[in-house]
C-alpha positions, 0 to 999 in steps of 0.5 A: 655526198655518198648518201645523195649520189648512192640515193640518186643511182638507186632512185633512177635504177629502182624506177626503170625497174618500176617502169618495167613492171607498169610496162608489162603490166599494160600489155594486158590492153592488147590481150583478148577479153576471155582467154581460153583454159590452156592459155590461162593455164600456160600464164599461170604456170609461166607466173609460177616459174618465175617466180620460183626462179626469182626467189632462187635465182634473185634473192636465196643464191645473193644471200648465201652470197653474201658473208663468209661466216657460213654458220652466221648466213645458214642461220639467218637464211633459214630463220628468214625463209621460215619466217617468210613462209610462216607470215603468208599462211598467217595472212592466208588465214587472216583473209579467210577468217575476214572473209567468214565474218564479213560474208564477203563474196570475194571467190577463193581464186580472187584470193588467192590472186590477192595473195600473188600480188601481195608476195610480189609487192614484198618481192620488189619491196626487197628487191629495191631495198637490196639495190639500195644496199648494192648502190650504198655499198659501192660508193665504199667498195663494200662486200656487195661488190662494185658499181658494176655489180650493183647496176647488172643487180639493178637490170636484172630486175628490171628485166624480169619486172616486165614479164611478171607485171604481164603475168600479174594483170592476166589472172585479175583479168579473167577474174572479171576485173576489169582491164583498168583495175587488172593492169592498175592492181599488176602494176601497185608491185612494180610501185614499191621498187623505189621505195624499197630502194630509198630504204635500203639506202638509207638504212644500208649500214643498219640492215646489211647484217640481216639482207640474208634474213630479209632476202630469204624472208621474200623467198620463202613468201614466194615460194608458199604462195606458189606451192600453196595456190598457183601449182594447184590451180595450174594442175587441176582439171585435164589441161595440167600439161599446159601449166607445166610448159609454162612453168618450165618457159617462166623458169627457163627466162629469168633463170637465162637473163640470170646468166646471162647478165653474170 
């Protein structure tokens, strides 16, 4: 009875974050066909700050959170964030090397784009898996918190789902993709909320001892992909600036609804 009540407050809390996602994702109709350099470069940036402020905000400060055995949580923290940092460049060279003996003529922009999309989609994966663990854990007051918590966790990521799923569509779309594909393929991330949070439903007493792992795993793919392709693309040329402004609004946004739904 726990787990089906726990999995109908996850299935319902993991799919208005999904909406979300889709929501902003479709906002990409109403955006004109060629955006100029500077507002590319200002989504580009806003992208970057937020998600640089999710992986800080929503997943590394939660896993220091967590436990009380600091020695146990640094260790799990850093063996996650190594290891989520060390699978992107792993997947950066497989898609390359795919590439290369394909002769694909798949641009190295709209690669870096696929690398975006495939962090986000881990993103809410966990996301959905760490509300799953939130919505398990209440039912039995665990050490996640209360009901309460579990559903300001819940909105938090909700809200922060929608501007990302804008953010995702725009670079697809000014990679000539079109505006059904870009919204389709910005929106696949925000699909994977639910999912996420069925698993962490389920397996909440079997994976609760490694979320510092798994959460710091997420992060440290963020954080990579960011450094690796989106800041570089946001600096070059003369615009650099407007990247910059961008990056400080995407920071600023989830770094206030952190805030302010604490």
């Amino acid at each position: 009875m726990i787990i089906f009540s726990s999995l109908k407050s996850t299935l319902i809390s993991t799919s208005i974050a999904m909406i979300s996602t889709i929501l902003g994702s479709s906002c990409i109709f109403f955006v004109k066909k060629n955006l100029n350099i500077k507002h590319y470069k200002i989504f580009l940036g806003f992208m970057s700050g937020m998600m640089i402020s999710s992986a800080i905000w929503s997943l590394l400060i939660p896993a220091t959170e967590l436990y009380n055995n600091k020695i146990s949580n640094l260790f799990l923290i850093t063996i996650g964030f190594l290891l989520g940092t060390l699978s992107f460049k792993l997947i950066d060279k497989l898609i390359s090397s795919i590439m290369i003996k394909n002769n694909s003529p798949i641009s190295s922009s709209m690669k870096k784009k696929t690398l975006i999309i495939l962090s986000s989609a881990l993103r809410n994966t966990i996301e959905g898996i760490a509300i799953g663990i939130a919505f398990s854990l209440s039912s039995i007051q665990g050490s996640l918190g209360s009901l309460a918590g579990a559903i300001t966790l819940s909105l938090s990521m909700a809200l922060q789902n929608f501007p990302e799923g804008l953010s995702l569509s725009i670079p697809l779309k000014n990679e000539r993709i079109s505006t059904i594909k870009s919204f389709l393929l910005a929106s696949i991330p925000g699909l994977l909320e639910p999912i996420g949070g069925i698993i962490g439903v389920i397996l909440s007493n079997k994976i609760k001892p490694l979320l510092p792992l798994i959460l710091s795993f997420a992060a440290g793919a963020i954080i990579i992909v960011v450094i690796n392709e989106l800041i570089p693309e946001f600096n070059s040329e003369n615009s650099n600036k407007h990247g910059t402004i961008g990056f400080i609004l995407g920071f600023i946004l989830l770094l206030m609804l952190d805030i302010i739904l604490k």
